[in-house]
ChimeraX commands (.cxc) that place a marker at each C-alpha (Angstrom):
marker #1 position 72.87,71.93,112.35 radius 0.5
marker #1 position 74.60,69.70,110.05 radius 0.5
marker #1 position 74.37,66.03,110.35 radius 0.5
marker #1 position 77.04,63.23,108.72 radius 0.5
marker #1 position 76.07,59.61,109.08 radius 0.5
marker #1 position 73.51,60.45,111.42 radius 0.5
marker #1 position 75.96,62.93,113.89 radius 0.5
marker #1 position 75.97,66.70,114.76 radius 0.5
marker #1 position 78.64,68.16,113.05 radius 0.5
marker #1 position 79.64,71.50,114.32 radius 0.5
marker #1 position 80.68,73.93,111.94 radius 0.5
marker #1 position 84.42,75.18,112.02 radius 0.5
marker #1 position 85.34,78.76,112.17 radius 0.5
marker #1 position 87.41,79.49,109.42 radius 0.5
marker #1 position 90.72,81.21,111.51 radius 0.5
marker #1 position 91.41,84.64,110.73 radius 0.5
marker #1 position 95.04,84.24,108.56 radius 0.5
marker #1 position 92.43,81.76,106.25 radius 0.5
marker #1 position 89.91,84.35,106.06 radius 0.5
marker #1 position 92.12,85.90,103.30 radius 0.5
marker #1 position 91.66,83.59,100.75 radius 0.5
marker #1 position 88.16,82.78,101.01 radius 0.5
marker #1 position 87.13,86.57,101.03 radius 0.5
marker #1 position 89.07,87.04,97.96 radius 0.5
marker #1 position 88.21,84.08,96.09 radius 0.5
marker #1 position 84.00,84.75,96.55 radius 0.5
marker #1 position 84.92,88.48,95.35 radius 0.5
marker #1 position 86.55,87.10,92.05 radius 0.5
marker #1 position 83.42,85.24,91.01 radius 0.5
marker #1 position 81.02,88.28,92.26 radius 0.5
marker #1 position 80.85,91.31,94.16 radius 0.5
marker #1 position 79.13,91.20,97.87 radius 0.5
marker #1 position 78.61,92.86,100.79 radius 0.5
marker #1 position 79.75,91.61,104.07 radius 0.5
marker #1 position 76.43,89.60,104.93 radius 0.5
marker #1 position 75.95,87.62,101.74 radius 0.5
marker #1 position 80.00,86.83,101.97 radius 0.5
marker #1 position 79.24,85.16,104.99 radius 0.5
marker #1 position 75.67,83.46,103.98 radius 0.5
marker #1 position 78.06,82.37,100.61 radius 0.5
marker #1 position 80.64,80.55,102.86 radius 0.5
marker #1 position 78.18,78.64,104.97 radius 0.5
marker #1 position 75.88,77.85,101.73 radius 0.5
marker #1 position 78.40,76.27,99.32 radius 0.5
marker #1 position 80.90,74.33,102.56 radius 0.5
marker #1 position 76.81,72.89,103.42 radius 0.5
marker #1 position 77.01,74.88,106.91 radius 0.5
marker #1 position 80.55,73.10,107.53 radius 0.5
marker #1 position 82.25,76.18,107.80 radius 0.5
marker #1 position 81.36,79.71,108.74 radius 0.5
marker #1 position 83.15,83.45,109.39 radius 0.5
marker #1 position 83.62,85.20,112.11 radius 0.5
marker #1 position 81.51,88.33,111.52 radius 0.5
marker #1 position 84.10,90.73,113.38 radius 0.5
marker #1 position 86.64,89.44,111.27 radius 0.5
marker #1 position 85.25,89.71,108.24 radius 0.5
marker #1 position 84.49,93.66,108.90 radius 0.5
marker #1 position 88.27,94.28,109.80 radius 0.5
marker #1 position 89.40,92.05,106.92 radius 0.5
marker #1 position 87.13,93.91,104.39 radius 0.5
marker #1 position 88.28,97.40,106.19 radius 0.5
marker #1 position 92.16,96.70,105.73 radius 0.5
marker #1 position 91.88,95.11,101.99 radius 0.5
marker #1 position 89.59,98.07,101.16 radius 0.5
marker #1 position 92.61,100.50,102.45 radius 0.5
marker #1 position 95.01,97.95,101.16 radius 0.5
marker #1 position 93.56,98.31,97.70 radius 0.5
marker #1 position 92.65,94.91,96.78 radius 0.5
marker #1 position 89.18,95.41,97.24 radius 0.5
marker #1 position 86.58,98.44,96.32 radius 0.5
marker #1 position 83.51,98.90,98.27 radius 0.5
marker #1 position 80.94,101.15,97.34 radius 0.5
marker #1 position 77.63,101.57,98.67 radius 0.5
marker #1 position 74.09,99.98,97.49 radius 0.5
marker #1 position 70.59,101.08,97.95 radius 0.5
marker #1 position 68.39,98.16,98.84 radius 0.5
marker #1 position 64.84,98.79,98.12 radius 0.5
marker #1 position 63.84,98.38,101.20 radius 0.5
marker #1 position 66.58,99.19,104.83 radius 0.5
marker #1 position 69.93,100.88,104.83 radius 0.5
marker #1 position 72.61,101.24,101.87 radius 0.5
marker #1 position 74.53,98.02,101.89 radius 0.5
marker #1 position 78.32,98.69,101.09 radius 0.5
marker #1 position 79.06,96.09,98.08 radius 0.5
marker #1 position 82.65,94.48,97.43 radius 0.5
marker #1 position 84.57,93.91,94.38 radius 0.5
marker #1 position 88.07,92.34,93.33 radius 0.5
marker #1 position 90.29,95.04,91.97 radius 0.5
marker #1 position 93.54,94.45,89.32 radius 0.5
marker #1 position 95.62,94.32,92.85 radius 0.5
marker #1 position 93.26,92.42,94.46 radius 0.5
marker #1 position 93.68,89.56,91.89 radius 0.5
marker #1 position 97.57,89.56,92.26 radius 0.5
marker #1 position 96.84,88.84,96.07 radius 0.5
marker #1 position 94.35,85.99,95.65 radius 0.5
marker #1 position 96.66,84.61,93.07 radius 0.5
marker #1 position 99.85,84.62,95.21 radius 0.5
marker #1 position 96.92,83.46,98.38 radius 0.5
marker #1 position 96.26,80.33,95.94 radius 0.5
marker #1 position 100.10,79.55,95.58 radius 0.5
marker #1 position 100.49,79.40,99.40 radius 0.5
marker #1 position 97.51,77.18,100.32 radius 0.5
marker #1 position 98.43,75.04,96.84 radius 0.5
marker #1 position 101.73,74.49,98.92 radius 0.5
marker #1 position 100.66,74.36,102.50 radius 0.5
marker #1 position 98.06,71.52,101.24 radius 0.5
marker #1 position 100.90,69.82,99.31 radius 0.5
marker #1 position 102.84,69.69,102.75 radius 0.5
marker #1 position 99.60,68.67,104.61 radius 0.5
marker #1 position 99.17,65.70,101.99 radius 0.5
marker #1 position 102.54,64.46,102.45 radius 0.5
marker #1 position 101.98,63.94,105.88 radius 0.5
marker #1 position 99.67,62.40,105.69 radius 0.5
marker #1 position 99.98,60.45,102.80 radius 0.5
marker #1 position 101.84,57.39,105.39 radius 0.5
marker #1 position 98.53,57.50,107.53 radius 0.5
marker #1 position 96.23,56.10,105.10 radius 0.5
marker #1 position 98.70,53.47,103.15 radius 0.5
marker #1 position 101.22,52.24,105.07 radius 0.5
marker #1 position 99.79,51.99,108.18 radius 0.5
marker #1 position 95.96,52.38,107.31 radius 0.5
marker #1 position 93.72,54.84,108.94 radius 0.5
marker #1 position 93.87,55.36,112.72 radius 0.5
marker #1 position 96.79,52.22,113.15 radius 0.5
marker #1 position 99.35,53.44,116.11 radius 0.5
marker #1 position 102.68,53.99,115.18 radius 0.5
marker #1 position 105.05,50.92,116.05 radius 0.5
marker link #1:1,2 radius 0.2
marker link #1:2,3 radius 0.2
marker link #1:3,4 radius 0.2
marker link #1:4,5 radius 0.2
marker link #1:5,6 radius 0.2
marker link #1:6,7 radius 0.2
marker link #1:7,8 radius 0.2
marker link #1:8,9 radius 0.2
marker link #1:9,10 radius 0.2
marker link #1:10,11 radius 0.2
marker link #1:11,12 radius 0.2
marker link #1:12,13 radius 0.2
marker link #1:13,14 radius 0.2
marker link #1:14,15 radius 0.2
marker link #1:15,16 radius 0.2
marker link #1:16,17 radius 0.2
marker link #1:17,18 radius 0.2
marker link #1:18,19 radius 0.2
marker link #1:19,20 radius 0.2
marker link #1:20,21 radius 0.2
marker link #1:21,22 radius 0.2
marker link #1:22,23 radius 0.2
marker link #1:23,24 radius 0.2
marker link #1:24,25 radius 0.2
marker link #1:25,26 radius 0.2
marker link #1:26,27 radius 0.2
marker link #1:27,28 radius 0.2
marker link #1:28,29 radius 0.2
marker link #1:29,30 radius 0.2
marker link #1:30,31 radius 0.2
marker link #1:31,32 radius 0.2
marker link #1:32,33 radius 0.2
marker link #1:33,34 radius 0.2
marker link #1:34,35 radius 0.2
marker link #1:35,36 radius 0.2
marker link #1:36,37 radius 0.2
marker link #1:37,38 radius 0.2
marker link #1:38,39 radius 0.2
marker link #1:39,40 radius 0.2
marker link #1:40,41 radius 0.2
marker link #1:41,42 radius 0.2
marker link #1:42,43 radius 0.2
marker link #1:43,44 radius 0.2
marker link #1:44,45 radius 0.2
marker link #1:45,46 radius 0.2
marker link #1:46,47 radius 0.2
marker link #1:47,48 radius 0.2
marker link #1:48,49 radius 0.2
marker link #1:49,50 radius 0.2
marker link #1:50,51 radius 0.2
marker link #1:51,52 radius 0.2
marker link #1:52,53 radius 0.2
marker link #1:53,54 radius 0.2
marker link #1:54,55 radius 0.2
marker link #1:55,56 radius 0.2
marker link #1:56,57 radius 0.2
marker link #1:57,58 radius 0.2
marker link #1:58,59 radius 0.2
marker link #1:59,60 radius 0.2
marker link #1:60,61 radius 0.2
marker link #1:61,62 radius 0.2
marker link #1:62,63 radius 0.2
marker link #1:63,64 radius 0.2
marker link #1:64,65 radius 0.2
marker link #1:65,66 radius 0.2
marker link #1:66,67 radius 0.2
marker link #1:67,68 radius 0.2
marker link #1:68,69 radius 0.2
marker link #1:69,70 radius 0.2
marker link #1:70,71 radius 0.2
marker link #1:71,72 radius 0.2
marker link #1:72,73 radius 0.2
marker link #1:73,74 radius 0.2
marker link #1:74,75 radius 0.2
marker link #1:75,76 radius 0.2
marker link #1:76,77 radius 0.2
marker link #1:77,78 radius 0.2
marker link #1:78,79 radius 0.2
marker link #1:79,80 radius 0.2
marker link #1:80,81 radius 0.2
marker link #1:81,82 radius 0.2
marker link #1:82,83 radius 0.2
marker link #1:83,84 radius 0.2
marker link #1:84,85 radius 0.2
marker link #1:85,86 radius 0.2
marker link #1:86,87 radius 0.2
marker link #1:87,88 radius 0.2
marker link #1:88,89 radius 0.2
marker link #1:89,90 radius 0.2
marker link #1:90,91 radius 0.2
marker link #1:91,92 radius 0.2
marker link #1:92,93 radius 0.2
marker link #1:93,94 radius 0.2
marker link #1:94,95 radius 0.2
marker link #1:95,96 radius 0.2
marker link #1:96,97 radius 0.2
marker link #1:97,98 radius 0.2
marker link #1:98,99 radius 0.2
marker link #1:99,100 radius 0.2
marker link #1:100,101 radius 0.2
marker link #1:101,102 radius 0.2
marker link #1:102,103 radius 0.2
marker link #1:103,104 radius 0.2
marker link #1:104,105 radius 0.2
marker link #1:105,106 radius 0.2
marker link #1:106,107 radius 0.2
marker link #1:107,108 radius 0.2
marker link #1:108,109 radius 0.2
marker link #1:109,110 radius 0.2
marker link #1:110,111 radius 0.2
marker link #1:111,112 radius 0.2
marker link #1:112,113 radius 0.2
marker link #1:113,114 radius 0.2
marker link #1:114,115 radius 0.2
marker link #1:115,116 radius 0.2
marker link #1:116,117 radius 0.2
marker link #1:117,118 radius 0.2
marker link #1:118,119 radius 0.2
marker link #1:119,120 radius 0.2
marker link #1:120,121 radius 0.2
marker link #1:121,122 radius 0.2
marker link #1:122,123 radius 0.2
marker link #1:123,124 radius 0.2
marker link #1:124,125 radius 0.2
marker link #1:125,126 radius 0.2
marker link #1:126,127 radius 0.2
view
């Protein structure tokens, strides 16, 4: 459980059209199989946001088809072959154009909310 200012905070699921990005952008830095992609995410957001196992397989499964990603498998030395994921040349064109979007969907995210903490200040009711 994470705790801010003393309170449970419950981590978020990141929604399945986000997924994406954040698969992508942990495969740039590294390759990884599906486990340590979702250890990765809840490690560096500090357990404040997690994946949605399923989801992550059928990503994985349609980028793999897709082309964006290669997997290949890895034999641990001890358990079952692990299959390992890497960025390919297409794969980098994706998270690129993935970047673009969420540059502008934050950019129209800030702007509304930009009134919210200066004109009005935080949580004042609309007149």
């Amino acid at each position: 459980m994470v705790y801010r200012a003393g309170r449970p905070v419950m981590p978020q699921t990141v929604p399945d059209p986000h997924i994406v990005t954040v698969v992508l952008a942990l495969l740039h830095h590294e390759p990884l199989d599906r486990r340590r992609l979702i250890q990765t995410v809840e490690r560096r957001t500090s357990a404040r946001l997690r994946l949605d196992e399923a989801a992550v397989r059928r990503l994985l499964r349609v980028l793999e088809c897709g082309g964006a990603i290669r997997g290949r498998y890895v034999l641990p030395p001890r358990g079952p072959a692990d299959k390992e994921y890497s960025l390919t040349a297409e794969g980098v064109l994706l998270l690129r154009a993935s970047c673009l979007e969420w540059a502008r969907y934050r950019d129209g995210i800030d702007e509304l909310l930009a009134d919210v903490a200066t004109d009005r200040g935080a949580g004042a009711p609309a007149r």
